[in-house]
N, C-alpha and C positions, 0 to 999 in steps of 0.2 A: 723228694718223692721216693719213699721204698719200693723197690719190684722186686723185692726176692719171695715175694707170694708167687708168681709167675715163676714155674719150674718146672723141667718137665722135658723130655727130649718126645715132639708129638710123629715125627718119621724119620726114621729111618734107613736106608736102603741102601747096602752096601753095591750090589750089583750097580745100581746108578750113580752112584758117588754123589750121593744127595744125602744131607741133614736139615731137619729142621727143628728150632726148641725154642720154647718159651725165653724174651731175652734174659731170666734173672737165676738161668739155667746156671750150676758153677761148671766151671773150665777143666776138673777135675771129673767130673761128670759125663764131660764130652769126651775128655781125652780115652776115659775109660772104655766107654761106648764103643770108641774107632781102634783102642789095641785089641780088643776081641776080635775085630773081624781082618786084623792087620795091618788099618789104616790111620792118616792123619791128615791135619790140618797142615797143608802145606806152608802157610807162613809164617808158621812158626811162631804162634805168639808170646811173647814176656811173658814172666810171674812179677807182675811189681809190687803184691800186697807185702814183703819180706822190706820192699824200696820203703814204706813209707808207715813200717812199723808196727803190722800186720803180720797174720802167719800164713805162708806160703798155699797157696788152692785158691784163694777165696774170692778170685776174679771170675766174670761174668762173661757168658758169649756176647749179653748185649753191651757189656764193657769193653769189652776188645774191639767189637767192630764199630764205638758209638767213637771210640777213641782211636780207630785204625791203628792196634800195635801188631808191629810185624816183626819178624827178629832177622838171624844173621842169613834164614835162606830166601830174605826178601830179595838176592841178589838174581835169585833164578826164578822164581816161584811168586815173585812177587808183590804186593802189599796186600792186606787184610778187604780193601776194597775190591778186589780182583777176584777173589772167591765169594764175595755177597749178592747170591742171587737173588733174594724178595725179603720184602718184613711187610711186618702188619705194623699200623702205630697210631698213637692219637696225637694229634695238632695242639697247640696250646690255647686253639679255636674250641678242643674239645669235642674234635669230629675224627671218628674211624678214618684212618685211608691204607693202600697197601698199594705195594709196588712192586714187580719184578714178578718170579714165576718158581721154578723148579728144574729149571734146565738152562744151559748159555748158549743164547742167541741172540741174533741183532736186535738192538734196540732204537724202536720208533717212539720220538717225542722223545722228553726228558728223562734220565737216567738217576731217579732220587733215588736209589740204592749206594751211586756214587756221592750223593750230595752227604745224605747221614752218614753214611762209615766218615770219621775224623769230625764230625759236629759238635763233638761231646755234649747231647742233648740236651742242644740252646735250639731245633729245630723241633724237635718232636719226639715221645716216648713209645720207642719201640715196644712191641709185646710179644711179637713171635719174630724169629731172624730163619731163614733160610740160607745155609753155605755149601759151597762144594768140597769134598774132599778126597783125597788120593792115594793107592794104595803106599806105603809104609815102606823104605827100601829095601832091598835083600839085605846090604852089607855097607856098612859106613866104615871109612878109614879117614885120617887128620894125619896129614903129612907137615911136620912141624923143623924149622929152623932155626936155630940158637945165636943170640947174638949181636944181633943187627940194632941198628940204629933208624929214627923213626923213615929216616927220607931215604934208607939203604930197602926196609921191608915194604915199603908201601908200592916200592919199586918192582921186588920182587912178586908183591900180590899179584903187581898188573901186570907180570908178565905171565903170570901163571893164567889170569881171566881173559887175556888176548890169546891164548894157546887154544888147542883143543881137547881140553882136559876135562871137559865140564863141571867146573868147581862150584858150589851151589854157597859156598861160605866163604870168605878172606877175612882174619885178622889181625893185627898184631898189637901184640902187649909188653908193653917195656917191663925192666926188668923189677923196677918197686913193684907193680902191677900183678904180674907172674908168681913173684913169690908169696901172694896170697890165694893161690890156685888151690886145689885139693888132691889135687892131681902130681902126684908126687913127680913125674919127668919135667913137669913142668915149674913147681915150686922150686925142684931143690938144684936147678942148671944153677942160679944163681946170674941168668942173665936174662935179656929178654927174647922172646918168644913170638916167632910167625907163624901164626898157623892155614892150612889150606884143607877144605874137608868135600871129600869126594863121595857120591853118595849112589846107586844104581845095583844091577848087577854085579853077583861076585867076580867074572872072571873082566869083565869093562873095568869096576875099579882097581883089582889085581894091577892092571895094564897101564891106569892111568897115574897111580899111585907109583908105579914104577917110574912113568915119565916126567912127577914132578920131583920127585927125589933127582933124576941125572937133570935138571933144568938147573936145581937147588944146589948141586954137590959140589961148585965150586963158591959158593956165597957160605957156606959154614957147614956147620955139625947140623946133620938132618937124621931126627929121629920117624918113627909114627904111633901112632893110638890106636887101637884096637877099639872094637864096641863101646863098653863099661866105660874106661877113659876118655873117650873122643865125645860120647854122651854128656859126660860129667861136664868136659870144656866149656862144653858150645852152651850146655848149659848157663852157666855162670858168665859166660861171654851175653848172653841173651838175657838174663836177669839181672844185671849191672851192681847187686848190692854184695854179694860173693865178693865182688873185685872191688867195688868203692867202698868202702863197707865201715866209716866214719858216718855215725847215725843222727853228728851235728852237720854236717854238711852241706851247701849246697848243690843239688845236680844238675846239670846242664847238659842238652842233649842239641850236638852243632851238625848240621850237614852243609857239607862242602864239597865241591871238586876233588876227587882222591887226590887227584897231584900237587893240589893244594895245604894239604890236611896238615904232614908234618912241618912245614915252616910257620904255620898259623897258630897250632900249639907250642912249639919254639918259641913265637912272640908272645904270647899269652902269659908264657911260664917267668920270661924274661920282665913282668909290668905286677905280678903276683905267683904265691904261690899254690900252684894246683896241682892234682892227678891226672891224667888222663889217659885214655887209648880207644884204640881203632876197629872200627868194624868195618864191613859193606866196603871191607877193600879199598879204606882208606878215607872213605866218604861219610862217614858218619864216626864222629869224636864226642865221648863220654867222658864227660869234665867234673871236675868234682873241688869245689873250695872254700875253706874255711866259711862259715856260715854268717862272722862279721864282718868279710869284706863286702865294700859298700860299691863297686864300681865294675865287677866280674859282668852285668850282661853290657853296660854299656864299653866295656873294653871289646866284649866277644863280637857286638854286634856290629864295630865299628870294624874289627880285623875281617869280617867276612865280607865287610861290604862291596871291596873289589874284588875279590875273585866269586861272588855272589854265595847265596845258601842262607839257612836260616837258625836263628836260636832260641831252643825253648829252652826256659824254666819248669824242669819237672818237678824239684823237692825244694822247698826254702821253707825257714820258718814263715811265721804269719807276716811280722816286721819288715822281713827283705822281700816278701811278694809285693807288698805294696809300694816298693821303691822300686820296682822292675815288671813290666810287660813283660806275660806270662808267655805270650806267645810271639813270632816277629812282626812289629808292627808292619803295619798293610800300607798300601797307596793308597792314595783316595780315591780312586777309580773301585779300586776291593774293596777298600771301605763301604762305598756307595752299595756294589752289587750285595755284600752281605748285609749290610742293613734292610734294600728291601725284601732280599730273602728272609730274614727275621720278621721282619713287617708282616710277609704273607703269611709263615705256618705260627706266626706266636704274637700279633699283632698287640696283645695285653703284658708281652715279655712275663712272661709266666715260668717258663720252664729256663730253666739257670741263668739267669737273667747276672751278666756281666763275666760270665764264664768264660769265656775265648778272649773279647776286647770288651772297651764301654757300650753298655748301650746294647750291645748284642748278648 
């Protein structure tokens, strides 16, 4: 089903930190809207049309929220569901319905503003999205350290995110990783790369920035980013093809326990060969390997089993999709509730019918 006839930002109001637009609205579009009046989308969402061989803009606000992407300052700000006040949509019933409002407040009865963000529209075709958004920082700084090893920085992340620093980003990038940066402090160390990006008022970050630098000074060479580069980073941290950026590739996108992350990819690397690194402060691991290997989600999905988390398949050719669940298979309890939820708004399985799991 096409919706990019649906376009159109139909409100919005800076004073109330309310938007609203047709879902087939582009992201390019929105973003533009909200740097005029010096705001954003706080969660930050991906460019994945660059991931999967596309040119970079050409994603959807009803793509973002049907697919809840968030990026690296889901850590504070958090997911793409969390700013979805109302949509309008049709059922696969082929009946209008709408939900939520223009403002965040408690919700009585069910919350299917929650239910579609992440459905990837196996539920219903949104047509107008309603989100919140928020003014735009004064002053971003990326306090970075050189060096480290995956279970030395993941280390270092969390003690910066248990501090009182308010860091709104954690990542780190080993050093293959790094030197495909654009960001020349960071390409040309020749090692790998922690990053922490502090984001508020000038004289707050000034002060905070100072205190992850003396937290950091005896763990290695700590540099920081200004504007322009710290922009560029978190970019390319947040669009993942910058950094993985073999366009035979499989991508794989793992969340885990941060304390768990670097000895998971340790195992992983040790069973085949892949790329990977760190986001969300350790807790989210973007994995990237060769496109003929036959065995990468069932290796991945068995390493996360005990310390829990789950594995999508974001990029594979047509061949390895069909050898691997796209998404991490469910319990049959989950099973059960999303089938009759399927049952209710798409009873004819009409609308992507086998998109998420079978059947749904």
């Amino acid at each position: 089903m096409d919706l990019s006839g649906l376009s159109g930002i139909s409100l919005y109001e800076p004073e109330e930190l309310v938007l609203s637009a047709a879902a087939g609205t582009s992201m390019t579009d929105i973003h533009q809207a909200l740097a005029e009046h010096h705001q954003q989308l706080a969660f930050e969402p991906p460019d994945f049309s660059p991931l999967f061989g596309g040119e970079a803009g050409l994603g959807t606000l009803g793509g973002v929220i049907a697919a809840n992407l968030s990026g690296p300052r889901r850590l504070q700000a958090g997911a793409a569901r969390d700013h979805f006040l109302g949509f309008a949509a049709i059922s696969g019933r082929g009946e209008e319905f709408k939900s939520g409002g223009r403002v965040v407040k408690n919700v009585t009865g069910f919350d299917l503003s929650k239910l579609l963000a992440g459905s990837f529209g196996t539920l219903a075709a949104m047509t107008t999205v309603t989100i919140k958004v928020l003014p735009a920082p004064e002053k971003t700084r990326t306090v970075l350290v050189f060096g480290l090893d995956d279970e030395s920085a993941i280390q270092a992340l969390s003690d910066v995110l248990q501090g009182p620093f308010e860091a709104n980003s954690a990542a780190h990038l080993p050093a293959d990783i790094a030197a495909k940066s654009s960001v020349s402090y960071v390409a040309s160390s020749g090692r790998s790369v922690t990053a922490i990006r502090l984001q508020g008022p000038a004289p707050s970050v000034e002060v905070r920035c100072q205190g992850v630098r003396a937290l950091w000074q005896d763990r290695g060479e700590v540099e920081e980013l200004h504007g322009h580069n710290s922009a560029s980073l978190w970019q390319e941290i947040r669009d993942v093809s910058p950094l993985l950026n073999n366009p035979g590739d499989q991508i794989w996108r793992l969340s885990v326990p941060p304390a768990d992350g670097a000895k998971l990819v340790e195992g992983l690397k040790s069973q085949f060969e892949c790329d990977a690194y760190f986001d969300w402060g350790g807790g989210l691991i973007w994995l990237a390997a060769a496109s003929g290997l036959e065995q990468v989600g069932a290796l991945a999905r068995d390493a996360i089993a005990m310390p829990g988390g789950h594995a999508t398949l974001l990029r594979a050719s047509p061949e390895r999709r069909l050898l691997n669940d796209v998404f991490q298979p469910q319990s049959a309890e989950l099973r059960r509730l999303s089938k009759t939820l399927k049952d209710n708004f798409d009873p004819d399985g009409v609308l992507n019918p086998g998109r998420m799991y079978e059947g749904i």
